[in-house]
C-alpha positions as CSV (number, residue, x, y, z in Angstrom):
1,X,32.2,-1.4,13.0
2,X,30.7,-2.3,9.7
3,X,27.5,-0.3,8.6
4,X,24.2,-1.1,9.0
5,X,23.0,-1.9,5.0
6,X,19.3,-0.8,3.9
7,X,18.9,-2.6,0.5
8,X,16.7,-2.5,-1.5
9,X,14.5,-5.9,-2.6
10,X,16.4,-6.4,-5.9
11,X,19.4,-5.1,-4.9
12,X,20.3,-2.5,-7.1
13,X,19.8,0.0,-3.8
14,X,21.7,0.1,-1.1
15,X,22.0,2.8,1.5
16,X,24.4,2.5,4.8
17,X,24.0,4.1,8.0
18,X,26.9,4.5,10.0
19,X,26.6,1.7,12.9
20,X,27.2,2.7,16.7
21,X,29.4,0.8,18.7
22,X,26.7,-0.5,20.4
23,X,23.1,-0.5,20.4
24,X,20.5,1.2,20.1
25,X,21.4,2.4,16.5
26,X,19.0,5.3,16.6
27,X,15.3,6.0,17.6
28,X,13.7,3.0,16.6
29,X,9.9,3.0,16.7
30,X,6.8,1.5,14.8
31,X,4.2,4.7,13.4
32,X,0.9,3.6,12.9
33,X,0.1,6.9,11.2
34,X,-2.3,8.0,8.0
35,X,0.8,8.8,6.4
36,X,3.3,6.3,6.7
37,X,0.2,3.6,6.1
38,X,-0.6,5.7,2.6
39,X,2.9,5.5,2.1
40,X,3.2,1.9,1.7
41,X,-0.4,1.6,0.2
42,X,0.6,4.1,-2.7
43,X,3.6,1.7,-3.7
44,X,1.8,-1.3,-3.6
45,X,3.4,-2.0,-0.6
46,X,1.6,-3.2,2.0
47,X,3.4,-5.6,3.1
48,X,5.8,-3.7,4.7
49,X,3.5,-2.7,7.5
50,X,3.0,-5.1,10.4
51,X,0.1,-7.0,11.3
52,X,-1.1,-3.7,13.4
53,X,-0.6,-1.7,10.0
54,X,2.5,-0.5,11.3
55,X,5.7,1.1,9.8
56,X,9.1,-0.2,11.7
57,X,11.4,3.0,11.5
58,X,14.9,3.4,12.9
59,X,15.3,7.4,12.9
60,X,19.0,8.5,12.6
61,X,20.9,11.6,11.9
62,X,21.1,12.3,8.2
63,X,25.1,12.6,8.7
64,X,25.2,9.3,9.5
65,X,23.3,7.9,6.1
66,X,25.4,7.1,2.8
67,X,24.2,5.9,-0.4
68,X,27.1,3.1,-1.3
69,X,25.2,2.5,-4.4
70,X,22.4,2.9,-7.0
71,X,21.5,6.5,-6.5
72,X,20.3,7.1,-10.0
73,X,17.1,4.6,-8.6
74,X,16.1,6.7,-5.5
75,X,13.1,8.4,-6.1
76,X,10.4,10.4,-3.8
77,X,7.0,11.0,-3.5
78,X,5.1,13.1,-1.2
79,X,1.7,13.0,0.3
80,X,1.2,17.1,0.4
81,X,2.7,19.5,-1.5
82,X,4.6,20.6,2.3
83,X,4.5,17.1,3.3
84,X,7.6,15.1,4.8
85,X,9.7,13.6,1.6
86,X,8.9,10.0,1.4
87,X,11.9,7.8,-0.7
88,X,11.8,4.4,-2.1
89,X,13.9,2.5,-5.0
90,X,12.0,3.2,-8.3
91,X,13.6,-0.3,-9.8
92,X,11.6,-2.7,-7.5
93,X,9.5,0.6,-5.4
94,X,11.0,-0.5,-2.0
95,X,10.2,2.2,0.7
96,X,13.6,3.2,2.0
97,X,12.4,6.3,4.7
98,X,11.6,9.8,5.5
99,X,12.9,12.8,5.7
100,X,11.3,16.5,6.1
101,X,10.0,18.4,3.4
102,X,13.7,19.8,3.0
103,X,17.7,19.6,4.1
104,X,17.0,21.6,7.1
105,X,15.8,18.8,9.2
106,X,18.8,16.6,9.4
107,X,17.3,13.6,10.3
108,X,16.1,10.3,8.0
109,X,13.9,8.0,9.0
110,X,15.2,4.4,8.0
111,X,12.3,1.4,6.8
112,X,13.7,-1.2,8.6
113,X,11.6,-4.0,6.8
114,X,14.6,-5.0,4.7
115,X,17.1,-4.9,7.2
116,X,18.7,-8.3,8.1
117,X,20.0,-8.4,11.6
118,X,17.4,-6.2,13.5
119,X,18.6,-6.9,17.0
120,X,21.5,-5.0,16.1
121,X,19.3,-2.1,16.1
122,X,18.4,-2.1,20.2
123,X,15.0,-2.2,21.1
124,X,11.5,-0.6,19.7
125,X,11.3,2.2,22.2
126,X,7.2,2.5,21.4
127,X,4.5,2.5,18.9
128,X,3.6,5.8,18.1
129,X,0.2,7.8,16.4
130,X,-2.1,4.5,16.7
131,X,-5.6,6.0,15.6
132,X,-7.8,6.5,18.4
133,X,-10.0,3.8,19.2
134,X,-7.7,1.7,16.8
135,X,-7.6,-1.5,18.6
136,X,-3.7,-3.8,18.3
137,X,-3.9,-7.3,17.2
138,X,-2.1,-9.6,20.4
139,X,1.0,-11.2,19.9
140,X,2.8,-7.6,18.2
141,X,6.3,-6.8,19.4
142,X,5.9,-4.9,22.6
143,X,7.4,-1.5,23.1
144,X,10.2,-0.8,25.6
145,X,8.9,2.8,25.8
146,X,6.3,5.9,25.7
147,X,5.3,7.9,22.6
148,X,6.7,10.9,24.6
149,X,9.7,9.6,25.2
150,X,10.4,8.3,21.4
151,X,9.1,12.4,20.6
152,X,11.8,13.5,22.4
153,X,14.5,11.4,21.3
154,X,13.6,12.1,17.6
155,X,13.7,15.8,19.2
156,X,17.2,15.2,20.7
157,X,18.5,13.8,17.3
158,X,17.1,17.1,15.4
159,X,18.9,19.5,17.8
160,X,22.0,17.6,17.8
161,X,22.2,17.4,14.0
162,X,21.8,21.7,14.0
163,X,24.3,22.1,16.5
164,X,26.7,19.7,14.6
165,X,25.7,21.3,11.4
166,X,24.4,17.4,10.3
167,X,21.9,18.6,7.6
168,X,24.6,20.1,5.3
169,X,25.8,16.6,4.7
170,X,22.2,15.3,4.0
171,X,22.7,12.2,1.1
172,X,19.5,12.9,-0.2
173,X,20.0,17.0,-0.3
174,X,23.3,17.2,-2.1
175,X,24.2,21.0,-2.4
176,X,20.8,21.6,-0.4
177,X,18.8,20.1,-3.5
178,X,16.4,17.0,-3.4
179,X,18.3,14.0,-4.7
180,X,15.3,13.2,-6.8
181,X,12.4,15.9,-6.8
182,X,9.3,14.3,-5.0
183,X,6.2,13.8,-6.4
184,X,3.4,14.9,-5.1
185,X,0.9,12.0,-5.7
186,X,-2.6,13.0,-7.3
187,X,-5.8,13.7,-5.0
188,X,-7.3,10.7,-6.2
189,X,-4.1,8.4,-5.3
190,X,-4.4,10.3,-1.9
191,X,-8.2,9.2,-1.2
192,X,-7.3,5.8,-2.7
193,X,-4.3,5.3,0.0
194,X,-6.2,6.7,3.1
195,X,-8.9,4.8,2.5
């Protein structure tokens, strides 16, 4: 089956996660938190969020993520000095995912904004940390699912990848080491993006 490409918008990027035989691909949900929103807002890229200012995410086990090519462009930033390491292209700054802070949580979560063919995916199982009182425009994709039961699948996929041994095979911790050392962005770009 061939693998699901993640490129990024000039192409110089490209990661692959290993594809299923059949759907769903992984844990695919849309986070409407702080984070992900900075995120995107500290790249100058806010148009990766949807019209709720939400973040499409397939999560997947980091043993099933390759880099086929462009490496020397990944770069990371974080939002906290213990915050989740947050990776883009640095050639065109395309957000590519998420992982934790370090290899010992084998799991990446995938943007999904550039990928082509997103029914191969299966479906959004739910939208997840919408701000209280945060009200959704109509006419958003509707969620299949609960923001417990996403939890726990993203849960299930962190287990599994311990017992399997997943997060020493992490692409973006070669040899346990950050690919690229993340950033973390100034106080002022903080209170610029969460505003």
């Amino acid at each position: 089956m061939d693998p699901i490409p993640l490129t990024c918008d000039c192409g110089k990027v490209q990661l692959h996660i290993a594809a299923r035989s059949r759907p769903p691909q992984g844990n695919r949900v849309i986070c409407h938190c702080n984070a992900c929103r900075a995120f995107a807002r500290v790249l100058g890229r806010a148009d990766i969020l949807d019209a709720g200012d939400g973040t499409e995410i397939l999560q997947v086990r980091c043993d099933r993520l390759a880099i086929a090519r462009g490496a020397e462009h990944i770069a990371a930033l974080r939002l906290s000095p213990k915050g989740l390491a947050r990776w883009y292209a640095a050639c065109c700054t395309t957000p590519l995912g998420n992982t934790g802070p370090g290899p010992k949580y084998p799991f990446f979560g995938a943007i999904t904004h550039t990928i082509a063919d997103k029914d191969r995916l299966g479906p959004l199982k739910a939208r997840v940390n919408i701000p209280k009182g945060k009200v959704l425009p109509e006419g958003l994709p509707p969620a299949q699912g609960s923001t417990f039961a996403a939890v726990a699948v993203m849960g299930r996929i962190i287990l599994g990848g311990w017992l399997k041994g997943a997060q020493k095979h992490h692409p973006l911790f070669p040899g346990g080491e950050p690919l690229a050392e993340p950033c973390v962005i100034t106080l002022e770009e903080k209170a610029a993006a969460y505003a």
